[in-house]
N, C-alpha and C positions, 0 to 999 in steps of 0.2 A: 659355386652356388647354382643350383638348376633354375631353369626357366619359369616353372611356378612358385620357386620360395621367390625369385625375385620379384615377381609380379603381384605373388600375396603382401609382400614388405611395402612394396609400392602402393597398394592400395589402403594398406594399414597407415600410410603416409600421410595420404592425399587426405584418408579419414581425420585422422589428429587433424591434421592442419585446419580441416572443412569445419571441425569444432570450435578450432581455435579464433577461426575467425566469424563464426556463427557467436560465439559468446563475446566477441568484441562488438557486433553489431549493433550500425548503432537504429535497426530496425529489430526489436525482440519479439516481433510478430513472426519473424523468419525462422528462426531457431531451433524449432520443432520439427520444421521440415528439413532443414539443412542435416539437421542430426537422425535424423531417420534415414535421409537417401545416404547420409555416410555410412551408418549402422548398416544398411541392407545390402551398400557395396564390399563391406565387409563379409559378409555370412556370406553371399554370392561367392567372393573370392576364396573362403576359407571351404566353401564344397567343393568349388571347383579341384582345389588345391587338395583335399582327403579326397575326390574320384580319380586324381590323377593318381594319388599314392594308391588308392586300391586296385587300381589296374595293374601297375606296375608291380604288387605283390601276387596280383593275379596270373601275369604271364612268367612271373618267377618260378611260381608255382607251377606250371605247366612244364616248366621247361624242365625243373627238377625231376617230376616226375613223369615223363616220357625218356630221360636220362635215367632212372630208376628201375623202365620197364626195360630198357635197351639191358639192361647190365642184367636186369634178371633172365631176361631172353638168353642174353650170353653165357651164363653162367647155367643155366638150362640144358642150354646145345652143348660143353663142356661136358658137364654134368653126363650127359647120354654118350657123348660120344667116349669117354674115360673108362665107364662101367660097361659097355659094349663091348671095349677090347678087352679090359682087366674087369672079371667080375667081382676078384680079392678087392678091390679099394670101395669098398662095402664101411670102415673105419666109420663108427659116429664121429660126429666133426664136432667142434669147441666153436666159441669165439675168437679164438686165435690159431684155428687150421690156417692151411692153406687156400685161399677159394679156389674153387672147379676151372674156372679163365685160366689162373695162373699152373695148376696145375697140364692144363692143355700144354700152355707154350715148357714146360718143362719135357712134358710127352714127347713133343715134336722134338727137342734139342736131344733128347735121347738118341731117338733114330737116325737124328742127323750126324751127333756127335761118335754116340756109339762107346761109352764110357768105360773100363774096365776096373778104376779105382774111385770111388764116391766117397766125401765125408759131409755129414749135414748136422746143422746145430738145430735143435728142436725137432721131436720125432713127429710124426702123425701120418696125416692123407699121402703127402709125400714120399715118407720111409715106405708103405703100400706100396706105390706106383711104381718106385724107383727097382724094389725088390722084386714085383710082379716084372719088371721088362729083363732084370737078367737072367730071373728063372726061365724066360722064354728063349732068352737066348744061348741057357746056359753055360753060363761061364758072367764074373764081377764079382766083385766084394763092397761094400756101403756097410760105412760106421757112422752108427748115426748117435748123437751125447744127447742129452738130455737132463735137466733139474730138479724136474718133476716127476717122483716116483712111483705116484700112482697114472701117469700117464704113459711116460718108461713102458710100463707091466703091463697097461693096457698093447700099448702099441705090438707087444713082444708075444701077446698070447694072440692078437689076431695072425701075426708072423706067422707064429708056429701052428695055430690053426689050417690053414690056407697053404703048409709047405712053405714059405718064404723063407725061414729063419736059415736055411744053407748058406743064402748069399749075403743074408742083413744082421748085423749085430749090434742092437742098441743097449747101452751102457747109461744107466745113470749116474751121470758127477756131481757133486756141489762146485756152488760158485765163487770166488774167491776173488777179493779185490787185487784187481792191476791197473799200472797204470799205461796207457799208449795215446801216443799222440798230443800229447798233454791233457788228457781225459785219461780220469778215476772212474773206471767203471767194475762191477761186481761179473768176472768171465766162468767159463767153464774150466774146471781144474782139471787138464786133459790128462789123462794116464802118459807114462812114459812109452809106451808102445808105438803111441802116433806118430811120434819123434821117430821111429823108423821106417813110418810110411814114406813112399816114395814113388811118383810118375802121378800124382791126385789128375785126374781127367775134371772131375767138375766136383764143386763145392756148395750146395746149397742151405743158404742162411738164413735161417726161421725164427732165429733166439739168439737170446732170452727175450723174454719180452719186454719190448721198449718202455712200456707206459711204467714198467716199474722204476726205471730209472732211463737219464739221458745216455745215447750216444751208447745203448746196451749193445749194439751186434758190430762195435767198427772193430773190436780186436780179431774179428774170424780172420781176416785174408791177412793181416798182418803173423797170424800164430801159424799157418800154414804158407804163408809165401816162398819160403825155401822147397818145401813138397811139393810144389804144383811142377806137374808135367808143361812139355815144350809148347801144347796143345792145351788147351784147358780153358774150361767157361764158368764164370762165377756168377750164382744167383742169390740177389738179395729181396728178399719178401717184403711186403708194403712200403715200397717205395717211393709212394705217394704221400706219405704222411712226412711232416716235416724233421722227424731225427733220422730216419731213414735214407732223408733226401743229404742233408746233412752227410751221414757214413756213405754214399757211395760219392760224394761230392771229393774228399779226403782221398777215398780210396783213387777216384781217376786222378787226382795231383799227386800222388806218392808215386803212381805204376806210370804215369805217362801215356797211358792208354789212347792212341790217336783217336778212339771211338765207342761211343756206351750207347746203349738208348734205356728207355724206360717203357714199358708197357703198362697204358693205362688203362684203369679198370676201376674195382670197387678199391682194392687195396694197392697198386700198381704192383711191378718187380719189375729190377734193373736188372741189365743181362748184361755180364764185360765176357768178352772171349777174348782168348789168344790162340792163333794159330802158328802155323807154319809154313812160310812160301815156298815159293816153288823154287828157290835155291838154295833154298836148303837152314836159312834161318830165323830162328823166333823175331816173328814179329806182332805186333799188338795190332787187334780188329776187333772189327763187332760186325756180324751177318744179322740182318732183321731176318725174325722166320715169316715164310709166308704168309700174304693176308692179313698183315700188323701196321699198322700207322704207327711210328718211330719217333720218339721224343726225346729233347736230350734232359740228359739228367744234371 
């Protein structure tokens, strides 16, 4: 109980009572007065007690939105800095892209990582970016699935407008129920080809989308965990929302992962890596990328 409902109760107390015993009185010339300074200690208390709540909805409000501006600011500087290097990620964006934040910290783990094998569930901003860095490098391959066929098509003719489609090939699958983990979920029905990919450097996971059913993206790292390379970094998209948080919670107890963060933001994304020490055996980590406050997930 906060300190103004107690205080409002309390005076609502004092009031009954001050009735109670103003109508027992055995002066009934008092009556009127008793019951009006009770009455007015009321109303006093009950302002007092709606100024406190409106202030408190007042700096709520503030707070949200100076947190609103921060992310838009972020997502701004992203934003410029993405289309600056790659003018290709031009992609109109949905309500279920990637945001510009998240996109950034993918950019950076590119250059850091340095990828040769890519698979991504859910095409868009992403499949852009990822395609844009190995044309510059040339040399990679990104297979990217998708469910959605007229997004698919979208995605594949910005591709091939722009020269990308050398290194990116996005496939549209239906989705088909499985079960993992003790979770029925609706996955992507991968072709039998992927089953011979082999050395996966990084994995990023966009889809399906969650709101349509629970616990939609935890089959990705389990359908490819045989294919991942010794080295390899796993990204999961809005990791901040609770089913999200959920699948990479599962994912770090099945891998053992000594270490994961979460970057937050509008949507967050979890980032697990694994690399390779310096004697030579796989071992499970997580490098925060620069300039990131690091949260566990």
């Amino acid at each position: 109980m906060t300190r103004a409902r107690a205080t409002l109760f309390a005076l609502i107390g004092a009031t009954l009572t001050a009735c109670v015993v103003a109508a027992n009185s055995v002066v009934p010339g008092k009556w009127p007065w008793i019951a009006a300074a009770a009455g007015l200690l009321a109303i006093v208390a009950g302002l007092w007690v709606l100024s406190l709540r409106l202030w408190q909805l007042s700096a709520d409000l503030t707070d949200t939105t100076q947190a609103s501006s921060r992310a838009v600011a972020s997502e701004l500087h992203s934003m410029q800095v993405i289309l600056n290097r790659f003018p290709e990620c031009s992609l109109a964006t949905s309500g279920y892209s990637m945001t510009f934040a998240n996109l950034h910290v993918l950019m950076e783990l590119l250059d850091e990582t340095e990828p040769n094998t890519v698979v991504e569930f859910g095409s868009g901003l992403s499949t852009v970016l990822v395609a844009a860095w190995m044309k510059r490098r040339g040399r990679g391959l990104l297979r990217s699935f998708d469910h959605d066929s007229r997004w698919a098509d979208k995605t594949s003719r910005h591709l091939a407008k722009h020269g990308l489609d050398r290194h990116c090939q996005v496939s549209c699958v239906p989705l088909s129920t499985i079960t993992v983990q003790g979770h029925t979920v609706d996955w992507y029905d991968l072709p039998r080809d992927v089953q011979e990919l082999s050395g996966i450097d990084l994995v990023i996971v966009d889809g399906p989308p969650s709101h349509e059913q629970a616990m939609a993206r935890l089959p990705a790292l389990f359908a490819l965990e045989a294919r991942l390379a010794d080295e390899c970094c796993v990204l999961l998209d809005d990791a901040m929302r609770r089913e999200e948080a959920a699948v990479a919670a599962i994912w770090g107890q099945h891998l053992r992962w000594s270490e994961s963060y979460t970057i937050a933001g509008a949507t967050g994304l979890a980032v697990f890596r694994r690399r390779v020490t310096s004697g030579g055996t796989a071992a499970d980590a997580i490098l925060p990328p620069p300039n990131r406050e690091p949260t566990s997930v």
